[in-house]
C-alpha positions as CSV (number, residue, x, y, z in Angstrom):
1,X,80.4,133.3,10.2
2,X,83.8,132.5,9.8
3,X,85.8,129.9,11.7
4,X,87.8,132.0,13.8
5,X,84.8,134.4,14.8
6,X,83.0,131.2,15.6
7,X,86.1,130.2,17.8
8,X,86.5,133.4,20.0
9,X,82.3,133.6,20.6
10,X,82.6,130.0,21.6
11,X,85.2,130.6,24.2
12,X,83.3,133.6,25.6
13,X,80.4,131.7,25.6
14,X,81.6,128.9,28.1
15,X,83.6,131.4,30.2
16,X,80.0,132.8,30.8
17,X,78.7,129.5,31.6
18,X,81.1,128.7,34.1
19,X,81.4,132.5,36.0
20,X,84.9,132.7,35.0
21,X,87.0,136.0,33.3
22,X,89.4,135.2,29.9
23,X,92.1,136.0,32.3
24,X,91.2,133.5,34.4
25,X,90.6,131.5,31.6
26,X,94.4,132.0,30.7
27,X,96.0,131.5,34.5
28,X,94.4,127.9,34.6
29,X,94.9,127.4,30.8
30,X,98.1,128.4,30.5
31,X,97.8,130.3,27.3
32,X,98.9,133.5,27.5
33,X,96.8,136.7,27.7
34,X,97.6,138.1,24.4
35,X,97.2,135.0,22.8
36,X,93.7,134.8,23.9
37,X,93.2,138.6,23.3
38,X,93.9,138.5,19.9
39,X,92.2,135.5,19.5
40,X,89.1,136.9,20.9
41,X,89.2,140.0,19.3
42,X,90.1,138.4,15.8
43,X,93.6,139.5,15.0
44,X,94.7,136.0,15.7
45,X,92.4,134.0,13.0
46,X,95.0,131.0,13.0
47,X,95.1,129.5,15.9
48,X,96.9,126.7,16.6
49,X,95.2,123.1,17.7
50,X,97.7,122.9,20.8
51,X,96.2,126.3,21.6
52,X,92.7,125.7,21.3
53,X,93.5,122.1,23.2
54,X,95.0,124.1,26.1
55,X,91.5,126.3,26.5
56,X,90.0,123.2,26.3
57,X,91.8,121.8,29.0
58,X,91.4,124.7,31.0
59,X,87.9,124.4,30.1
60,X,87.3,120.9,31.7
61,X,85.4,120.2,28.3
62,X,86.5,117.9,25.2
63,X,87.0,119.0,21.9
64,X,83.8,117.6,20.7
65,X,82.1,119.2,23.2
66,X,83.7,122.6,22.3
67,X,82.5,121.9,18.5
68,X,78.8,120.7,19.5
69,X,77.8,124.4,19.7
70,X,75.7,125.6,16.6
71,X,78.2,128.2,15.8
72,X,80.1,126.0,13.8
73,X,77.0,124.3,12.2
74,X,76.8,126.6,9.0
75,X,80.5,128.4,9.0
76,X,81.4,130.2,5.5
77,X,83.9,129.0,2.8
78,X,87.0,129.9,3.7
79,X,88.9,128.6,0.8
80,X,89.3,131.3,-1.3
């Protein structure tokens, strides 16, 4: 799995966990709903820290907990 796939699932994933909608997600976040969309859907696959800090924050959750999920345990090579 690559980083950015690992990313979107992740966000999805705690949306799930806390009965809350991506666009929801993006009201409290303030990260717009294309950003997110494309993010999610993997036409965005470079993301920017502030971004993915912003989610976060919208999130109630720190960066190492966003990270402590398994999806990022064995990501691919990206350096090509």
């Amino acid at each position: 799995m690559r980083t950015g796939e690992a990313v979107a699932k992740r966000i999805l994933e705690l949306c799930e966990e806390r009965g809350i909608t991506v666009n929801r997600l993006c009201t409290i976040s303030g990260v717009t709903q294309s950003t997110v969309n494309n993010i999610i859907s993997g036409r965005n696959q470079t993301v920017t820290l502030s971004t993915v800090k912003k989610l976060f924050d919208g999130l109630e959750i720190t960066i190492q907990d966003f990270f402590a999920s398994d999806l990022f345990r064995d990501l691919e090579q990206e350096i090509q």
